[in-house]
N, C-alpha and C positions, 0 to 999 in steps of 0.2 A: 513572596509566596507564589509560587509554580503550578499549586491545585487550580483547575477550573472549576470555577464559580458554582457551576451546577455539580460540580460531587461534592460540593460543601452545604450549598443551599438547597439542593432538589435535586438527589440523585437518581432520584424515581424517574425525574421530567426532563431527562437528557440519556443520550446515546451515543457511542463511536461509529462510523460506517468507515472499513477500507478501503480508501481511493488509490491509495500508488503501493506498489512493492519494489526494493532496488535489491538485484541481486547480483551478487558479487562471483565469478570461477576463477580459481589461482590460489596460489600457495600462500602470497599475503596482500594487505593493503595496496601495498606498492606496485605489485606484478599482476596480471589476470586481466580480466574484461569484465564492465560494469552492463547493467543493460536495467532498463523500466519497465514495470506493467502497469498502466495505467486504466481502473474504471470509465470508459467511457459512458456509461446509462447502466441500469443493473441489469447483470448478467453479461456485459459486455467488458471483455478485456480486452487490450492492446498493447503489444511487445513495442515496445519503443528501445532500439538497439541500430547507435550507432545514426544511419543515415534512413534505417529502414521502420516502418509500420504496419504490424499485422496481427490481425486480430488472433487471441490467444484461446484455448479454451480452456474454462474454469478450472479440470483435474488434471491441465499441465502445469500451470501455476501453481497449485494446492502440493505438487513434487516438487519444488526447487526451495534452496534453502536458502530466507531472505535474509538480506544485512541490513536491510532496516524498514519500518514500515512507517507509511503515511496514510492518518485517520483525523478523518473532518467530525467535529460537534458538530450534533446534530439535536438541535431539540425537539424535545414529545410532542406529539399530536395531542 
């Protein structure tokens, strides 16, 4: 079973937060450039592409169309 615990037991008392985005430019899988946005603190993004690190701003990321997202549980206060 693949459900987490809490949308079975307590869905009220858990939450996802967006830590990473991987976005993919090219025609397919195989061809194109991969690159990261990673959450450093909230509000804080970072382009992780290739060899390079730079901070991103939130409504350039919010434009780019991601190939796959990565979200941390997070339980309720």
């Amino acid at each position: 079973d693949l459900t987490p615990y809490c949308a079975l037991e307590a869905p009220a008392q858990c939450s996802y937060e967006l830590d990473a985005v991987l976005v993919h430019r090219g025609t397919s899988r195989h061809t194109g450039h991969y690159w990261a946005a990673v959450r450093t603190r909230p509000g804080t993004w970072v382009r992780k592409d290739d060899t390079r690190a730079t901070e991103m701003p939130l409504n350039e990321l919010l434009q780019q169309e991601a190939y796959l997202l990565f979200y941390t549980r997070r339980a309720a206060q």
